[in-house]
C-alpha positions in Angstrom: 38.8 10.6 -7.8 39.8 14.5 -6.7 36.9 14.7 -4.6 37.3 16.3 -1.0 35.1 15.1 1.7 33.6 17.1 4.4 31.3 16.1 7.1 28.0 16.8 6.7 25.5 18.2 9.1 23.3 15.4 9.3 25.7 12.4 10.8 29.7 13.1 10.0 29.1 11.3 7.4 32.0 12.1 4.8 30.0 13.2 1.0 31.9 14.5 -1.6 32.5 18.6 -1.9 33.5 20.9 -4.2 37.2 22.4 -3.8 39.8 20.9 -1.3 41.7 17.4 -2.4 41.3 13.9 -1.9 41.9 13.1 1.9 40.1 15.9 3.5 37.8 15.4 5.9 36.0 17.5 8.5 34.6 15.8 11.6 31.4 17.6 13.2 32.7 20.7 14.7 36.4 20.1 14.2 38.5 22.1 11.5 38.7 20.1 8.3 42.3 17.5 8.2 44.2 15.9 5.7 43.8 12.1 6.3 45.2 9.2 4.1 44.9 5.6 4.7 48.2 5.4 6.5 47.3 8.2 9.1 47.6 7.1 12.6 44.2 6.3 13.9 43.2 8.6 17.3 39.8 8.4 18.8 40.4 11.7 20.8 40.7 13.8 17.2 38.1 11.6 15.8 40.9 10.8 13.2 39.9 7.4 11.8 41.7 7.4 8.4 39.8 6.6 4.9 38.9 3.2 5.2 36.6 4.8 8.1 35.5 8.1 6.3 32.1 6.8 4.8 30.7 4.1 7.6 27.8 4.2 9.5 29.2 3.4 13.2 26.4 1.4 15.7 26.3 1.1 19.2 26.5 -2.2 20.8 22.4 -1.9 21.3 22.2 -1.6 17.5 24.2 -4.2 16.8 22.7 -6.9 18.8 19.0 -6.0 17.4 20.5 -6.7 14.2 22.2 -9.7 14.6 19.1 -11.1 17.2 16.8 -10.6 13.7 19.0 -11.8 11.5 19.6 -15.1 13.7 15.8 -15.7 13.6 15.9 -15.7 10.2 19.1 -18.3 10.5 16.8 -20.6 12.3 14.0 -20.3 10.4 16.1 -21.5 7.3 17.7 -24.1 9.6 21.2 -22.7 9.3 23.5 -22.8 12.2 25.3 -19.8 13.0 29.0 -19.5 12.3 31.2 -19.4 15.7 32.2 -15.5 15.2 28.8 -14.8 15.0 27.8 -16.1 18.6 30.7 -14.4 19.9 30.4 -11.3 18.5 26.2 -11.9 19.5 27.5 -12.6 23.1 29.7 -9.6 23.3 27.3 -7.2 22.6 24.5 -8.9 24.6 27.0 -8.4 27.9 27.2 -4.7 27.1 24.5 -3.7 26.0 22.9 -1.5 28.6 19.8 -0.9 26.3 17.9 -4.0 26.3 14.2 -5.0 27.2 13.7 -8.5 26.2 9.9 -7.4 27.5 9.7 -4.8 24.1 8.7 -5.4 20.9 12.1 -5.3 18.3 10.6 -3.2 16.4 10.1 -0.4 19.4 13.8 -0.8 20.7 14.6 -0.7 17.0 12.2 3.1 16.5 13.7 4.2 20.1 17.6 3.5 19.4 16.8 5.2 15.6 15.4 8.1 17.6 17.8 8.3 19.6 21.0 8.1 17.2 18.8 10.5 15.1 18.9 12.8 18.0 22.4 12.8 18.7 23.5 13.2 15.4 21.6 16.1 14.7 22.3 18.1 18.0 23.9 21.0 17.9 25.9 23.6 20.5 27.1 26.8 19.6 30.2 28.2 21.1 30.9 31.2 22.8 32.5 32.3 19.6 29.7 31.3 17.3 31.3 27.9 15.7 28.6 25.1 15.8 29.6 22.4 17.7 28.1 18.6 16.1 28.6 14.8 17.5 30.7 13.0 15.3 28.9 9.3 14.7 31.7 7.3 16.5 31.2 10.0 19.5 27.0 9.2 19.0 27.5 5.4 19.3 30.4 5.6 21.8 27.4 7.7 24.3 24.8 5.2 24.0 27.0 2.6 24.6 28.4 3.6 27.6 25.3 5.0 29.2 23.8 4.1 32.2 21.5 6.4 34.7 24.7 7.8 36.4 26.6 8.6 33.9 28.1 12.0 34.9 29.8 14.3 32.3 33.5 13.9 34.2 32.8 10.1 33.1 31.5 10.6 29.6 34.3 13.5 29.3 37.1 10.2 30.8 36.3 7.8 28.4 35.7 9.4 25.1 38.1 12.8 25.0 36.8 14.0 21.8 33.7 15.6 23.8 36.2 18.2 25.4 35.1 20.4 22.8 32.3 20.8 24.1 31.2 22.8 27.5 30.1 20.2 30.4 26.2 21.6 30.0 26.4 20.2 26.8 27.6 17.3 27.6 25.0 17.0 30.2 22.3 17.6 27.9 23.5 14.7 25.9 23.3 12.5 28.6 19.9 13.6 29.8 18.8 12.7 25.8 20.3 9.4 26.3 18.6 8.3 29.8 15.3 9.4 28.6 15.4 6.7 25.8 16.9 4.2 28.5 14.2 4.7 31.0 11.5 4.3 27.7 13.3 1.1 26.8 14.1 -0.6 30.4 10.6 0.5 31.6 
């Protein structure tokens, strides 16, 4: 291998860089770490080991568009969905707060892209110049706890890693986030 991994500006997605050793890894605006596959997991450093480095993380919205299409096509072959499937389906039906059974999939589907889209490309510059990114499990943890109240305090409570950031920020993150709400609930 002998690759390095860095985050890059489009997601925190990890992609191979030049220089550096295997392990490092640099989530959006964080200074790169040395991670290995025995590295204590912590959500507030966005430290998530290798086995995480490369995935694509969704929010509970995401996930249940997914598994509502790919259940239709389970019924139209006449195949009956495993056990952990409805579970898992159920759980992310009960919280997900971005839902309009009214919508057309593929308009939730464009609106939650958007929005993840948004989030992962939004950017804040400090007061000393370093560009401040959302990290992807930071992106999905947002949209799945928003609702129209969220306040920054709360957003700040539940996922730590946005300390980083000044509360402004963080408040124009949310405001992102309830615009697509109100598009998909209206």
């Amino acid at each position: 291998m002998g690759d390095s991994y860095d985050a890059n500006a489009a997601g925190g997605e990890p992609t191979p860089a030049s220089g550096g050793s295997e392990g490092d890894f640099k989530p959006h605006g964080l200074p790169a770490k040395k991670i290995s596959a025995a590295a204590p997991e912590n959500t507030a450093e966005l430290s998530f080991g290798l086995a995480f480095a490369d995935m694509q993380i969704l929010s509970n919205a995401q996930v249940a568009l997914y598994l509502r299409a790919s259940a239709g096509s389970a019924a139209d072959r006449d195949e009956e969905l495993h056990d952990v499937y409805r579970k898992t389906q159920g759980y992310v039906n009960r919280f997900n707060t971005m839902n309009n059974p009214e919508k057309d999939q593929q308009e939730l589907v464009d609106e939650l892209d958007n929005l993840q889209d948004a989030l992962t490309t939004y950017r804040k510059e400090t007061d000393e110049g370093e560009e401040l990114l959302l990290h992807s499990f930071e992106v999905a943890s947002l949209m799945n706890l928003m609702a129209t109240d969220t306040t920054a305090e709360e957003a700040l409570a539940l996922i730590p890693s946005l300390s980083r950031f000044p509360e402004a920020a963080i408040d124009e993150i949310l405001e992102l986030i309830r615009g697509t709400m109100i598009r998909i609930v209206s």
